[in-house]
C-alpha positions in Angstrom: -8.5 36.9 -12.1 -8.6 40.7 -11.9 -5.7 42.0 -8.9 -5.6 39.1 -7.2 -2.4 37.7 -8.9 -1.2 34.2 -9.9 1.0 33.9 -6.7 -1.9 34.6 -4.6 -4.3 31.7 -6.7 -1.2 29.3 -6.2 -1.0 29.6 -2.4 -4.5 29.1 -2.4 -4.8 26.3 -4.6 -1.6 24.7 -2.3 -3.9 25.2 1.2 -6.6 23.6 -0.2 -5.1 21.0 -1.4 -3.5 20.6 1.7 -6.7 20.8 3.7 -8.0 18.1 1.6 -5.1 16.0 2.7 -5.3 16.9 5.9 -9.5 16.4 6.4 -9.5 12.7 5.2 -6.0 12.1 7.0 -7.5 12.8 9.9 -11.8 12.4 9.1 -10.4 8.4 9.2 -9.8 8.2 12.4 -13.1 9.2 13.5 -15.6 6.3 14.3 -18.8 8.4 14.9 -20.4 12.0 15.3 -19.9 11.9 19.1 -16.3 11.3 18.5 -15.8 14.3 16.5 -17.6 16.1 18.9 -15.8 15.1 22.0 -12.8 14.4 20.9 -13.0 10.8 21.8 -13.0 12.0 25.9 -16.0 11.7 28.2 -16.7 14.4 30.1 -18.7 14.5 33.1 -21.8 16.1 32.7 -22.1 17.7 36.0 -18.1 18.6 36.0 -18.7 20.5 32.7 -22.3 22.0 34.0 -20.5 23.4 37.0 -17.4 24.7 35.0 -20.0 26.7 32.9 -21.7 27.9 35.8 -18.5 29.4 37.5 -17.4 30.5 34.5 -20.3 33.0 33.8 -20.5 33.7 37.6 -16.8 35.3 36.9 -17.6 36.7 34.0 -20.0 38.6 35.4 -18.5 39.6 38.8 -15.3 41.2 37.4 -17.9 43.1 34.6 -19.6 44.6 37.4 -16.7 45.5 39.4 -15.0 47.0 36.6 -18.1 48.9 35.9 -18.3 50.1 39.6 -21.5 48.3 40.6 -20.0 46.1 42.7 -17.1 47.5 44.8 -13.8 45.8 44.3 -12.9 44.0 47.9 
C-alpha cells in the first residue's frame, strides 16, 4: 500500500464500484454500436461535414489574425 493510505483505496474502491453500476445501468439501454456512437440521433452527413468545415475555417482565421498575418478588419 506504501503512502497511498486506506482512505484513499476506499474512495477508489467506492468509484469503481460505482462505475460498475453505472456502465451496465446504462450499457442496457444501448441496442447497437451505432447507438453508442451517435447517441441514438441521426445526424446529417452534410450538416455535420459543413459544421467541420467552418469550424476549422475559424480556427484558422482568428490564429492568423492573432498572429498578425492577416489584419484584423
Amino acid at each position: 500500500m506504501g503512502n497511498f493510505g486506506v482512505a484513499n483505496w476506499i474512495v477508489l474502491i467506492i468509484y469503481f464500484v460505482a462505475m460498475l453500476y453505472l456502465g451496465t445501468k446504462v450499457g442496457k439501454s444501448n441496442n447497437s454500436t451505432e447507438s453508442f456512437f451517435s447517441g441514438a440521433v441521426r445526424f446529417p452527413g452534410g450538416r455535420s461535414g459543413c459544421r467541420l468545415w467552418r469550424r476549422s475555417v475559424q480556427r484558422y482565421l482568428s490564429s492568423a489574425c492573432r498572429d498578425g498575418v492577416i489584419p484584423a478588419v
